[in-house]
N, C-alpha and C positions, 0 to 999 in steps of 0.2 A: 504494500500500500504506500502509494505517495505521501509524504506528512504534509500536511495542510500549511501553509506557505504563512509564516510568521507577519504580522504588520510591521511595517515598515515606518517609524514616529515620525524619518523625513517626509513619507509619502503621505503620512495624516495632516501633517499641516501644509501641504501641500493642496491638497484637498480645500484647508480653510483659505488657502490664497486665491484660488479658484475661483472658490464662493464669491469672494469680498471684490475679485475683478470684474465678476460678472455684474453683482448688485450698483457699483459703482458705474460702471459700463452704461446702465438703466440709469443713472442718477436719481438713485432709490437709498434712503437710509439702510445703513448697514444694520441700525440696530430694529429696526422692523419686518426687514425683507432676507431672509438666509436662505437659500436653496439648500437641500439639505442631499446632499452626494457618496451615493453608497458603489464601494466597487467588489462586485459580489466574487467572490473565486471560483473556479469549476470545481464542483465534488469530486471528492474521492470515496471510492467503494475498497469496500475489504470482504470476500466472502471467507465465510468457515462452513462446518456440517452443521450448524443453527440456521444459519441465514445470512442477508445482505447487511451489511453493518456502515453508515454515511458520516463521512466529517467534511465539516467545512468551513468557509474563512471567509465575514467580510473586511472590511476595510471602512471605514466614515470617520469623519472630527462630529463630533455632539454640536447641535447650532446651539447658539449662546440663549433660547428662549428655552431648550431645554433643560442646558445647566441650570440654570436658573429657577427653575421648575424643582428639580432635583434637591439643589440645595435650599430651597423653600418644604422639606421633606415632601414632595409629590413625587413615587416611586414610577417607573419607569416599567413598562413590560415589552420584553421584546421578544415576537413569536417567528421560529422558524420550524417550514412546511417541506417534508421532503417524500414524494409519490415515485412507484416504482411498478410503469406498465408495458403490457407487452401488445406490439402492434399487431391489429388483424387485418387484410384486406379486403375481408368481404364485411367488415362490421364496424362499430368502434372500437379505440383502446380496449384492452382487459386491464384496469386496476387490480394489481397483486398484493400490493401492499402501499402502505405510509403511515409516516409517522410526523409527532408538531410537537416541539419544545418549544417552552414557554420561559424565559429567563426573567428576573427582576431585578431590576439595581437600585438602590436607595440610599438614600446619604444618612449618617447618624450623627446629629451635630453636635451630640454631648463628648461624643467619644472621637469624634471628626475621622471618622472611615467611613466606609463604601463597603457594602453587603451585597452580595451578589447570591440571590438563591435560584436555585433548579430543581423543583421538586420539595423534596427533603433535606435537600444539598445545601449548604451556605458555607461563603468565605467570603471573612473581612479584607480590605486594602486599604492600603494608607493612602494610596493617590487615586484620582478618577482615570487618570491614564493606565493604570497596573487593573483597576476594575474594567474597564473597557476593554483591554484585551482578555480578558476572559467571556463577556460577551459576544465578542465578534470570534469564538470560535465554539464551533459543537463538533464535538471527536464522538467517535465511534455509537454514533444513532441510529438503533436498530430498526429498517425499514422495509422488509419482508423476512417474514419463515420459509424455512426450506421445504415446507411440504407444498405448499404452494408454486414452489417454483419447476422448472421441469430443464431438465441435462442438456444445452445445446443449443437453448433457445438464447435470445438476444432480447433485450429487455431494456426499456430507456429510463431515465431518471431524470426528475425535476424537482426545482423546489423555489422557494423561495422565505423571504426576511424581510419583516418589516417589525415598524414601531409600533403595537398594538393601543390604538385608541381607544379603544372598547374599553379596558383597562382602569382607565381614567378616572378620576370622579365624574360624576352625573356635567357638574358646569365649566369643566374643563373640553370635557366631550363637545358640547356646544360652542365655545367659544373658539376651538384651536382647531375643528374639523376644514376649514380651510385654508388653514394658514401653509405657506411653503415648508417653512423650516419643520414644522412638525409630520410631515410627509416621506418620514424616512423608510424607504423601501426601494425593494430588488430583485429581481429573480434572478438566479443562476446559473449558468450557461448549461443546455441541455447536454446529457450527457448519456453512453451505453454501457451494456456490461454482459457476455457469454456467460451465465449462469455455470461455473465449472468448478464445484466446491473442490476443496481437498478434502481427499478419503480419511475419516475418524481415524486415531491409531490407538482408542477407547481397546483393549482386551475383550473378547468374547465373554460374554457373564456364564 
Protein backbone atom coordinates (compact mmCIF):
# COMPACT_ATOMS: atom_id res chain seq x y z
CA UNK A 1 0.00 0.00 0.00
CA UNK A 2 1.14 3.42 -0.90
CA UNK A 3 1.23 5.70 2.46
CA UNK A 4 -0.80 8.59 2.09
CA UNK A 5 1.36 11.51 1.14
CA UNK A 6 2.05 13.80 4.24
CA UNK A 7 0.90 17.68 4.10
CA UNK A 8 3.16 19.79 3.09
CA UNK A 9 2.92 23.23 5.87
CA UNK A 10 4.75 25.15 2.66
CA UNK A 11 1.84 23.96 0.56
CA UNK A 12 -0.97 24.90 3.27
CA UNK A 13 -0.15 28.36 3.32
CA UNK A 14 0.39 28.37 0.00
CA UNK A 15 -3.09 27.60 -0.24
CA UNK A 16 -3.96 30.62 2.01
CA UNK A 17 -1.93 32.85 -0.57
CA UNK A 18 -4.02 31.69 -3.19
CA UNK A 19 -7.10 32.59 -1.40
CA UNK A 20 -6.02 36.17 -0.25
CA UNK A 21 -4.87 36.66 -4.24
CA UNK A 22 -7.97 35.65 -5.42
CA UNK A 23 -10.21 37.69 -2.83
CA UNK A 24 -8.14 40.74 -3.50
CA UNK A 25 -8.09 40.12 -7.24
CA UNK A 26 -12.27 40.73 -6.80
CA UNK A 27 -11.48 43.71 -4.59
CA UNK A 28 -13.41 41.84 -1.87
CA UNK A 29 -12.51 42.11 1.85
CA UNK A 30 -10.20 39.48 2.99
CA UNK A 31 -11.91 39.34 6.11
CA UNK A 32 -15.55 38.52 4.64
CA UNK A 33 -14.84 36.67 1.57
CA UNK A 34 -12.32 33.34 1.93
CA UNK A 35 -12.75 30.72 -0.64
CA UNK A 36 -12.06 27.93 1.07
CA UNK A 37 -9.58 25.32 -1.03
CA UNK A 38 -9.36 21.64 -0.52
CA UNK A 39 -6.75 19.53 -2.54
CA UNK A 40 -8.09 16.00 -2.18
CA UNK A 41 -5.21 13.17 -2.73
CA UNK A 42 -6.04 9.99 -4.62
CA UNK A 43 -6.92 6.93 -2.22
CA UNK A 44 -5.03 4.28 -1.50
CA UNK A 45 -6.48 0.73 -1.05
CA UNK A 46 -4.96 -2.06 0.84
CA UNK A 47 -6.60 -5.54 0.49
CA UNK A 48 -6.30 -8.48 3.11
CA UNK A 49 -8.70 -11.82 3.44
CA UNK A 50 -11.24 -9.39 5.44
CA UNK A 51 -11.74 -6.83 2.83
CA UNK A 52 -10.93 -3.52 1.09
CA UNK A 53 -9.29 -1.22 3.73
CA UNK A 54 -9.19 3.11 2.33
CA UNK A 55 -6.66 5.85 3.49
CA UNK A 56 -6.59 9.11 2.44
CA UNK A 57 -5.14 12.66 2.43
CA UNK A 58 -6.48 16.13 2.10
CA UNK A 59 -4.64 19.18 2.10
CA UNK A 60 -6.67 22.91 3.14
CA UNK A 61 -5.59 26.14 5.54
CA UNK A 62 -8.94 26.48 7.80
CA UNK A 63 -10.54 30.07 6.51
CA UNK A 64 -10.10 32.60 9.30
CA UNK A 65 -14.28 32.54 9.93
CA UNK A 66 -13.79 29.01 10.97
CA UNK A 67 -10.86 29.44 13.30
CA UNK A 68 -12.70 31.78 14.74
CA UNK A 69 -15.75 29.63 15.18
CA UNK A 70 -13.60 27.04 16.79
CA UNK A 71 -11.96 29.15 19.03
CA UNK A 72 -15.29 30.61 20.18
CA UNK A 73 -15.73 26.80 21.31
CA UNK A 74 -18.17 25.94 18.05
CA UNK A 75 -16.70 22.25 17.29
CA UNK A 76 -16.13 21.49 13.94
CA UNK A 77 -17.35 18.00 12.03
CA UNK A 78 -15.60 16.93 9.22
CA UNK A 79 -17.25 14.00 7.29
CA UNK A 80 -15.51 11.74 4.83
CA UNK A 81 -17.47 9.28 2.35
CA UNK A 82 -15.70 6.46 0.61
CA UNK A 83 -18.06 3.86 -1.97
CA UNK A 84 -16.65 0.82 -3.45
CA UNK A 85 -18.63 -0.37 -6.90
CA UNK A 86 -18.60 -2.58 -9.55
CA UNK A 87 -19.49 -1.46 -13.03
CA UNK A 88 -22.20 -3.40 -15.02
CA UNK A 89 -23.02 -2.72 -18.76
CA UNK A 90 -26.37 -3.79 -19.02
CA UNK A 91 -27.55 -1.82 -15.72
CA UNK A 92 -26.30 0.51 -13.09
CA UNK A 93 -23.37 0.47 -10.64
CA UNK A 94 -23.52 -2.51 -8.02
CA UNK A 95 -22.71 -0.61 -4.70
CA UNK A 96 -20.60 -3.20 -2.70
CA UNK A 97 -19.78 -1.42 -0.07
CA UNK A 98 -18.90 2.14 1.98
CA UNK A 99 -18.18 3.53 4.55
CA UNK A 100 -18.22 7.66 6.20
CA UNK A 101 -16.10 8.94 9.09
CA UNK A 102 -17.17 11.44 10.95
CA UNK A 103 -14.16 13.46 12.79
CA UNK A 104 -14.59 16.58 15.22
CA UNK A 105 -12.18 19.13 16.23
CA UNK A 106 -12.64 21.50 19.09
CA UNK A 107 -10.72 23.90 20.95
CA UNK A 108 -10.44 23.70 24.87
CA UNK A 109 -9.69 27.16 26.02
CA UNK A 110 -9.04 26.22 29.67
CA UNK A 111 -6.44 23.99 28.98
CA UNK A 112 -5.66 25.71 25.26
CA UNK A 113 -5.45 22.31 23.19
CA UNK A 114 -7.38 20.94 20.22
CA UNK A 115 -9.34 17.45 20.70
CA UNK A 116 -9.68 15.73 17.82
CA UNK A 117 -12.35 12.61 18.22
CA UNK A 118 -13.31 9.73 15.87
CA UNK A 119 -15.62 7.67 17.29
CA UNK A 120 -14.53 6.73 20.74
CA UNK A 121 -11.20 7.89 19.77
CA UNK A 122 -9.71 11.24 21.20
CA UNK A 123 -6.39 13.03 21.13
CA UNK A 124 -5.38 16.27 22.44
CA UNK A 125 -2.72 18.85 20.42
CA UNK A 126 -1.11 21.65 21.55
CA UNK A 127 -1.32 23.52 18.03
CA UNK A 128 -4.36 23.67 15.44
CA UNK A 129 -1.78 22.83 12.83
CA UNK A 130 -0.44 19.40 14.61
CA UNK A 131 -4.72 18.98 15.09
CA UNK A 132 -5.26 19.49 11.57
CA UNK A 133 -3.01 17.15 10.36
CA UNK A 134 -4.74 14.44 11.92
CA UNK A 135 -7.97 15.56 10.31
CA UNK A 136 -6.96 15.71 6.90
CA UNK A 137 -5.80 12.00 7.05
CA UNK A 138 -8.20 8.64 7.42
CA UNK A 139 -5.61 5.58 7.25
CA UNK A 140 -6.91 2.25 6.87
CA UNK A 141 -11.02 2.76 6.58
CA UNK A 142 -12.74 -0.38 6.09
CA UNK A 143 -14.95 -0.13 2.86
CA UNK A 144 -16.19 -3.45 1.67
CA UNK A 145 -16.13 -7.32 3.12
CA UNK A 146 -14.65 -9.81 1.29
CA UNK A 147 -17.68 -11.82 0.95
CA UNK A 148 -19.04 -9.48 -1.10
CA UNK A 149 -16.40 -9.02 -3.24
CA UNK A 150 -15.63 -11.68 -6.01
CA UNK A 151 -11.71 -12.82 -7.57
CA UNK A 152 -10.89 -10.81 -10.77
CA UNK A 153 -13.29 -8.49 -10.91
CA UNK A 154 -12.33 -4.65 -11.13
CA UNK A 155 -14.01 -2.53 -8.92
CA UNK A 156 -13.84 1.59 -8.78
CA UNK A 157 -13.60 3.65 -5.78
CA UNK A 158 -14.98 7.07 -4.60
CA UNK A 159 -15.23 9.36 -2.17
CA UNK A 160 -15.35 12.31 -0.92
CA UNK A 161 -14.75 15.20 2.21
CA UNK A 162 -16.28 18.00 3.35
CA UNK A 163 -17.08 20.22 6.33
CA UNK A 164 -20.31 18.91 7.76
CA UNK A 165 -22.86 21.69 8.35
CA UNK A 166 -25.48 19.77 9.54
CA UNK A 167 -23.28 19.53 12.44
CA UNK A 168 -23.70 22.86 13.45
CA UNK A 169 -25.97 24.49 15.83
CA UNK A 170 -29.52 25.11 14.61
CA UNK A 171 -28.28 29.37 13.87
CA UNK A 172 -25.19 28.62 12.63
CA UNK A 173 -26.64 26.28 10.12
CA UNK A 174 -28.75 29.21 8.81
CA UNK A 175 -26.45 31.80 8.82
CA UNK A 176 -23.12 30.32 7.27
CA UNK A 177 -25.05 27.97 4.73
CA UNK A 178 -23.98 30.35 2.06
CA UNK A 179 -21.11 31.64 2.84
CA UNK A 180 -17.75 30.69 0.78
CA UNK A 181 -15.32 30.14 3.32
CA UNK A 182 -17.59 27.68 5.05
CA UNK A 183 -17.99 25.40 1.96
CA UNK A 184 -15.04 23.25 2.48
CA UNK A 185 -15.31 20.24 0.29
CA UNK A 186 -13.85 17.61 -2.20
CA UNK A 187 -14.07 14.68 -3.90
CA UNK A 188 -11.37 12.57 -4.64
CA UNK A 189 -9.94 11.48 -7.80
CA UNK A 190 -11.78 8.32 -8.88
CA UNK A 191 -9.89 5.46 -8.55
CA UNK A 192 -9.78 1.15 -9.37
CA UNK A 193 -8.63 -1.88 -7.73
CA UNK A 194 -8.59 -6.00 -9.13
CA UNK A 195 -10.02 -7.49 -6.14
CA UNK A 196 -6.95 -10.17 -5.48
CA UNK A 197 -6.66 -10.66 -1.67
CA UNK A 198 -3.61 -12.57 -0.30
CA UNK A 199 -4.33 -16.08 0.65
CA UNK A 200 -4.92 -16.36 4.82
CA UNK A 201 -1.61 -18.09 6.38
CA UNK A 202 -4.40 -18.49 9.44
CA UNK A 203 -3.44 -22.79 10.38
CA UNK A 204 -6.26 -25.11 9.46
CA UNK A 205 -8.54 -25.38 12.87
Amino acid sequence: MTPPQVPDPARRRGLITLGLAATTALGLPCATVRAATVDAQPISIEQDSGGVYASTTVVFALPRALEDALHRAIPLYFLTRVSVAHGRWWWFDETVGSAKLLTRLAYQPLLETYRVSTGALQKNYGSLEEALNHVQHVLHLKVAEAKDLHVGLTYQVQGSFELDLSQLPRPFQINVGSKSDWQLQADFPPTSFVWNPPQSTASPG
